[in-house]
TORDO-272294 format. One record per residue (C-alpha): residue number from 1; residue in one letter; y, z, x. Coordinates in steps of 0.001 Angstrom, whole numbers, plus 524288, in hexadecimal, padded with zeros to 5 digits. Layout:
N
  num  residu      Y      Z      X
  NUM       a      Y      Z      X
...
END
This chain:
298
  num  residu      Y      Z      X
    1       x  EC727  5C573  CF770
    2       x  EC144  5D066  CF034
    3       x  EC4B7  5DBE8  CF890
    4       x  EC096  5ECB9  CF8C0
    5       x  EC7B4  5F480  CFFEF
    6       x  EC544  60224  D01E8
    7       x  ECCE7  60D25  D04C4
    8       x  ED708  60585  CFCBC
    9       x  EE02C  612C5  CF99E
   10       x  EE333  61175  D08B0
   11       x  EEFCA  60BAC  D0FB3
   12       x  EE988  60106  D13F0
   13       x  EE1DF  5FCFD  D0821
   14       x  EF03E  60103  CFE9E
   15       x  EF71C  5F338  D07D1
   16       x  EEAF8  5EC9C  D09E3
   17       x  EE69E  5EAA2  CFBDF
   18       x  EF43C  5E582  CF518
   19       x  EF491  5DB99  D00BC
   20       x  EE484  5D780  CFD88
   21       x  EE9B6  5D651  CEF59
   22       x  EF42E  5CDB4  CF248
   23       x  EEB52  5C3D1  CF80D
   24       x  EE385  5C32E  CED11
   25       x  ED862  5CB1B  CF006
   26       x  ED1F6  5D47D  CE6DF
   27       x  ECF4A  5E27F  CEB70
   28       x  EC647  5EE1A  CE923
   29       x  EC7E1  5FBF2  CECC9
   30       x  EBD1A  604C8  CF197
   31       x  EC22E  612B4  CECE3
   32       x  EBAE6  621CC  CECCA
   33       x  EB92E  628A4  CE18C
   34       x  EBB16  61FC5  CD4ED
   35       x  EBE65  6107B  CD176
   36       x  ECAED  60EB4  CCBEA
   37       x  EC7D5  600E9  CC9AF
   38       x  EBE1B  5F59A  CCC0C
   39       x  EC60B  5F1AC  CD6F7
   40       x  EC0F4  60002  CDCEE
   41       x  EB3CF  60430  CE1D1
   42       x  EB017  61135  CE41D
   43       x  EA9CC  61517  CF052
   44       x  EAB0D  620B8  CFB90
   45       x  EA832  621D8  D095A
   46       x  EA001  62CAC  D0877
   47       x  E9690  6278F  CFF82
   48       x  E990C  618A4  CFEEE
   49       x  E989E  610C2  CEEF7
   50       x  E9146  614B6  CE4AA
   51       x  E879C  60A22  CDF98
   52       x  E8F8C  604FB  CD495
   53       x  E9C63  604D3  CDEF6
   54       x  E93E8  5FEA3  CEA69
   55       x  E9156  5F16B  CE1DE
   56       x  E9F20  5EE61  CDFE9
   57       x  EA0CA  5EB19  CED83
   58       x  E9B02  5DE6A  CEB3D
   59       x  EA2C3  5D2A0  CEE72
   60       x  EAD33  5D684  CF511
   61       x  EB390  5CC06  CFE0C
   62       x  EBA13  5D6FC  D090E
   63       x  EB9F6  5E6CE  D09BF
   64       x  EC60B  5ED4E  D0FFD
   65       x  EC031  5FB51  D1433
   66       x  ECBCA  60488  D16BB
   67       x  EC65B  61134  D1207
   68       x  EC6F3  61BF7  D1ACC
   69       x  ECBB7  62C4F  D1B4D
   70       x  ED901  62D1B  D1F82
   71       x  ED6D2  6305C  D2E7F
   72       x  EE4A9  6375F  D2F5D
   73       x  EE4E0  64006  D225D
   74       x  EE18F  64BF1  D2C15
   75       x  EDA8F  651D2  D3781
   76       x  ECD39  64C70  D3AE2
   77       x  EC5A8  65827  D36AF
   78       x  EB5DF  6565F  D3768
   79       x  EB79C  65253  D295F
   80       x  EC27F  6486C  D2A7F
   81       x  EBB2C  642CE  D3562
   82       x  EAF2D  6404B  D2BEA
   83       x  EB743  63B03  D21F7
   84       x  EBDFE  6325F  D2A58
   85       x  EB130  62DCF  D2F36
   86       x  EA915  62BB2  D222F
   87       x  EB570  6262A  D1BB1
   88       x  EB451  61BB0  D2606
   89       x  EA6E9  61A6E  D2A99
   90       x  E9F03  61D81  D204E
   91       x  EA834  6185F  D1608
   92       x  EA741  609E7  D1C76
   93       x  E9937  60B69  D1E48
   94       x  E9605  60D8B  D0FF7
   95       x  EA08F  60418  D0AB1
   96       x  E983C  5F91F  D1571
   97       x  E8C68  5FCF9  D1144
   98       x  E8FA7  5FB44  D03D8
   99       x  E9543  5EE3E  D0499
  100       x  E88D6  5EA24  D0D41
  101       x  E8199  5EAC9  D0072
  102       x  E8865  5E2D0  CF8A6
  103       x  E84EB  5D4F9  CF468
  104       x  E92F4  5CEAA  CF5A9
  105       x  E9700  5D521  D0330
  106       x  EA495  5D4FE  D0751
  107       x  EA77C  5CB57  D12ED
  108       x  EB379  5D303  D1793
  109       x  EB364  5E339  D1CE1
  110       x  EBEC3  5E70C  D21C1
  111       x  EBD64  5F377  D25FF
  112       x  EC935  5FD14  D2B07
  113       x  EC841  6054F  D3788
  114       x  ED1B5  60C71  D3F62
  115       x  ED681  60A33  D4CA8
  116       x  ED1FA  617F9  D4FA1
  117       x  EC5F0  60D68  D54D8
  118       x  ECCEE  60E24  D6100
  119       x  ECFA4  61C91  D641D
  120       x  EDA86  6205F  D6CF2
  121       x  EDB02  61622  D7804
  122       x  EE91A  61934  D7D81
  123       x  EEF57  60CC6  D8052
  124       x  EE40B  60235  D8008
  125       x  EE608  5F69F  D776D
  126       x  EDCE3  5F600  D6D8C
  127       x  ED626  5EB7E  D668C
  128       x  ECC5A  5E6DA  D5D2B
  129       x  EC134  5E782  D6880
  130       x  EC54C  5F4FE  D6F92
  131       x  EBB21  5FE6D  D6F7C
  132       x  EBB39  609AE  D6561
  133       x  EBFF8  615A9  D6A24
  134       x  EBA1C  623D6  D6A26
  135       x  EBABB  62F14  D60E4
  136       x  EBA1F  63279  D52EE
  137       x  EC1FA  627B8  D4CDB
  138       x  EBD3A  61C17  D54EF
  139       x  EB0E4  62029  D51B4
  140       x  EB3E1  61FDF  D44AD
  141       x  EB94F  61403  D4462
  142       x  EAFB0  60D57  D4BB1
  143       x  EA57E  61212  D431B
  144       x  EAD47  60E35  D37AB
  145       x  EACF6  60045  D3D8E
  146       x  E9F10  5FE70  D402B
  147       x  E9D38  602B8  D31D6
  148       x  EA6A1  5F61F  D2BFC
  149       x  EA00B  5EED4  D365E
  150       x  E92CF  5EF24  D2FC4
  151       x  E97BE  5E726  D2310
  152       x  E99C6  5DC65  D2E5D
  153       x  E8B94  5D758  D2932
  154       x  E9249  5D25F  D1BD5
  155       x  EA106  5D130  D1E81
  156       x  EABF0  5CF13  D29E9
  157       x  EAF9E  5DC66  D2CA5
  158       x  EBDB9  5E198  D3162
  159       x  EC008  5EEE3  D36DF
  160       x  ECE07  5EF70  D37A2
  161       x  ED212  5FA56  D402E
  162       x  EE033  6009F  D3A3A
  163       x  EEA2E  605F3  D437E
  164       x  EF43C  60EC9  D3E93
  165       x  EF9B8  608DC  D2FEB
  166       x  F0813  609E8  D3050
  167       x  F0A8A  60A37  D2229
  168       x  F14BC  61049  D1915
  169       x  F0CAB  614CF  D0D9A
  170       x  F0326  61CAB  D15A9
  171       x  EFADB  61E91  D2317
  172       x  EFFDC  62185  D30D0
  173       x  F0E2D  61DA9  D2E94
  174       x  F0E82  62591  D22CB
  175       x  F0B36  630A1  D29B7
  176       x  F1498  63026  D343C
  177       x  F20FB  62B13  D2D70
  178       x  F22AA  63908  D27B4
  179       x  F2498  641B9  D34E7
  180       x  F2D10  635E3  D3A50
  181       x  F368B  6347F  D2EC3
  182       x  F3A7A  64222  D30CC
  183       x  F3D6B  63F44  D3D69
  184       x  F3154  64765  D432F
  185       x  F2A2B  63ABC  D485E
  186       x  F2648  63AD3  D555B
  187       x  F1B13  634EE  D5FF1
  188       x  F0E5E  63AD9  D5F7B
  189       x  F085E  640F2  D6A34
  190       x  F0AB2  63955  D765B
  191       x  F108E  62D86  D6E8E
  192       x  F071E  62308  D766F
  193       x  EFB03  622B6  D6CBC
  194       x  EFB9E  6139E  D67A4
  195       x  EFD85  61351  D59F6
  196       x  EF726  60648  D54DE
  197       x  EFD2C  602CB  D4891
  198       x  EFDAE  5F846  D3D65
  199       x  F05CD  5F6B0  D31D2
  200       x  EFEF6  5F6C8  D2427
  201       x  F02FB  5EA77  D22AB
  202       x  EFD45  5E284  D2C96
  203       x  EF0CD  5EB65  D2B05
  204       x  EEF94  5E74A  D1D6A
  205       x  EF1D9  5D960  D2202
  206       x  EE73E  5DBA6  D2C9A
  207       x  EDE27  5DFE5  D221B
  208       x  EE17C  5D37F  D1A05
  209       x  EE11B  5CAD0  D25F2
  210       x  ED21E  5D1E5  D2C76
  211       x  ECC4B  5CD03  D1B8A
  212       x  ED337  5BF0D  D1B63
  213       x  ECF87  5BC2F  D2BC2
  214       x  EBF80  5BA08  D2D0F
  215       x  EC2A2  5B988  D3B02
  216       x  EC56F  5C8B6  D3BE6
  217       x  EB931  5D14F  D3D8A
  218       x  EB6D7  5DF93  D426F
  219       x  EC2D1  5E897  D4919
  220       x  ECF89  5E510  D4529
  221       x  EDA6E  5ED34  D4B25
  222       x  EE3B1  5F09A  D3FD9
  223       x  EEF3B  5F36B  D4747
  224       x  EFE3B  5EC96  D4B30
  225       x  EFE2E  5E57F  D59A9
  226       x  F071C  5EEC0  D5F0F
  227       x  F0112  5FC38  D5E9E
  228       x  F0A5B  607D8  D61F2
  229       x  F0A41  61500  D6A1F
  230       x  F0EA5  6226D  D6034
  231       x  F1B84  621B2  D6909
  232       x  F1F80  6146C  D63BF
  233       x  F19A2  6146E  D5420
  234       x  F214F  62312  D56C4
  235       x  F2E30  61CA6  D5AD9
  236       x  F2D41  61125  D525D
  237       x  F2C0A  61866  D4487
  238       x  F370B  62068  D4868
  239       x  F3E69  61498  D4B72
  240       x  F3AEE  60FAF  D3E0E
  241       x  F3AFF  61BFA  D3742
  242       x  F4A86  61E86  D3DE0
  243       x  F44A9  62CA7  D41AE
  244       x  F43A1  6328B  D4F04
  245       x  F34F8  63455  D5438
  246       x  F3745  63E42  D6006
  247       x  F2F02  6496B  D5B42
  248       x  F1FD8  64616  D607A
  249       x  F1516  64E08  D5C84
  250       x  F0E24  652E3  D66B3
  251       x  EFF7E  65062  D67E1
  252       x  EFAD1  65EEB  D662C
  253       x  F00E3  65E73  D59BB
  254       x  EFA94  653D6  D54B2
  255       x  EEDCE  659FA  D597D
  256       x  EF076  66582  D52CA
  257       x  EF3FB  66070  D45FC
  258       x  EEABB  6553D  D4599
  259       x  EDFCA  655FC  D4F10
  260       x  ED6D7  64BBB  D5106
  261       x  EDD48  643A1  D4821
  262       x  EEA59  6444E  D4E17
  263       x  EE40A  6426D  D5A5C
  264       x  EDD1F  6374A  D5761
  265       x  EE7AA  6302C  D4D37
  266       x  EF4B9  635F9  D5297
  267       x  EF4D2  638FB  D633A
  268       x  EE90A  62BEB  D644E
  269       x  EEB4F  61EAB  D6312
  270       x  EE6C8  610AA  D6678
  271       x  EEF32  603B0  D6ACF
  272       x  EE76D  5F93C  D623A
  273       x  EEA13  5EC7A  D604E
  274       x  EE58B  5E19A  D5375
  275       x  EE129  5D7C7  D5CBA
  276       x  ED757  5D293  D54C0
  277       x  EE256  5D0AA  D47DA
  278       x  EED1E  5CC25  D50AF
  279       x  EE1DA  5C0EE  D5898
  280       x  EDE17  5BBDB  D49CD
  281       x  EEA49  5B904  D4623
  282       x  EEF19  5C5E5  D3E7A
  283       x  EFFD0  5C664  D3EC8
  284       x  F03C4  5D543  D3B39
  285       x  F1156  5D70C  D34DD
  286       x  F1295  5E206  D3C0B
  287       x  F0F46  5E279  D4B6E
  288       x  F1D10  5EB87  D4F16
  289       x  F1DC3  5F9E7  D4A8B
  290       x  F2B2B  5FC5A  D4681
  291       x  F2823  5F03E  D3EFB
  292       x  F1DAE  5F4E0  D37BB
  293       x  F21C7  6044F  D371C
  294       x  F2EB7  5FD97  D3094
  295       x  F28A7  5F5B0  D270D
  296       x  F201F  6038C  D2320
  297       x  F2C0B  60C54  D21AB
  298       x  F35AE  60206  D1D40
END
């Protein structure tokens, strides 16, 4: 297949597009600011393609949309928020909109989300057809959704919603090996928060799997069938890590230093599920934790 991916600097799109190359398929990058290539067009999410950029869209087979401001990089400020919003939103509405246009539209969208969808739902088990939560991020998200579901007039879409990306080259377990290898580690807050998590591996595989399986349309929860609470993901990268993890951080702290964001990404959580992957046959390589934090820190 003849494939564009955007945000394709991203840890997703860095594993994703060696494995699409393997297989044979030829991809394209959408990238800001200037072409490196003619495997590259330029576009932004603020202002969409330029006329000469908008007609090389034609004839491609699938589009992997992944673009997307970091939601972690720092505190939700009004600012952040809008970026965070018309990175997402907007950006997917222009990037539909343009392909919409073009003669030889592409019969595959997948199109990431988050499983911010879901909000904080304590200990409900979450799937593909729970509703959307409340606040700023499911909003977002759902928003973000309905926009990817408008190119479902020309092509199958897929709105794979990403848990937490345990990877060793970047993301959330990049971010927390530091305080743990010096031994600082600790639960979060009250420790019961569900962390739902997938390896980069089997999301990359998921990715590969939602183009290659007509049968998958719509949500897709992007996450491992065995979701944990901070308390165990706490106790298991210690385990792996061979450092002790009995210094918490306390929840005002992470309200003071972070906010909204903290509140929302650190002390919140949600206990989802991939039923929809696991009932259409998907097999991840990694469905236990120490597992998969092992083969990340190996």
């Amino acid at each position: 297949m003849k494939i564009l991916i955007s945000g394709a600097t991203g840890l997703v799109a860095k594993h994703l597009i060696p494995v699409l190359e393997s297989k044979g398929h030829s991809i394209s990058r959408l990238v800001r600011g200037k072409a490196a290539g003619d495997d590259e067009i330029v576009w932004s999410s603020e202002s969409g393609f330029a006329d000469g950029e908008a007609r090389k869209l034609e004839g491609f087979d699938a589009v992997v949309h992944l673009a997307g401001d970091n939601v972690a990089s720092e505190n939700w400020s009004s600012d952040k928020k809008r970026r965070i919003r018309e990175s997402r939103v907007n950006g997917t509405k222009l990037l539909v909109e343009a392909l919409a246009k073009c003669d030889a539209t592409p019969k595959i969208l997948i199109s990431a989300s988050a499983i911010g969808f879901y909000g904080n739902r304590d200990d409900e088990v979450l799937d593909e057809n729970s509703a959307a939560g409340k606040g700023f991020f499911p909003e977002i998200c759902g928003e973000w959704e309905a926009e990817a579901m408008k190119a479902s007039g020309f092509a199958r879409v897929v709105t794979p919603r990403i848990g937490i990306v345990l990877a060793r080259d970047g993301g959330a377990l990049e971010k927390m090996l530091t305080p743990f290898k010096f031994g600082v580690g600790g639960v979060i807050g009250s420790g019961k928060q569900w962390m739902s998590w997938i390896a980069i591996d089997d999301l990359v595989g998921l990715i590969v799997f939602a183009l290659e399986n007509e049968s998958i349309e719509g949500p897709l929860n992007a996450t491992a069938p065995n979701p944990a609470t901070n308390a165990d993901f706490t106790k298991t990268l210690g385990k792996v890590l061979h450092r002790p993890t009995f210094l918490p951080v306390p929840e005002f702290a992470i309200r003071l230093m972070f906010g909204e964001m903290g509140e929302t990404l650190l002390l919140q959580g949600n206990r989802v599920v991939p039923k929809k992957a696991v009932d259409t046959g998907f097999e991840f390589e990694f469905d236990d934790l120490e597992k998969a934090l092992s083969a990340q820190i190996a």
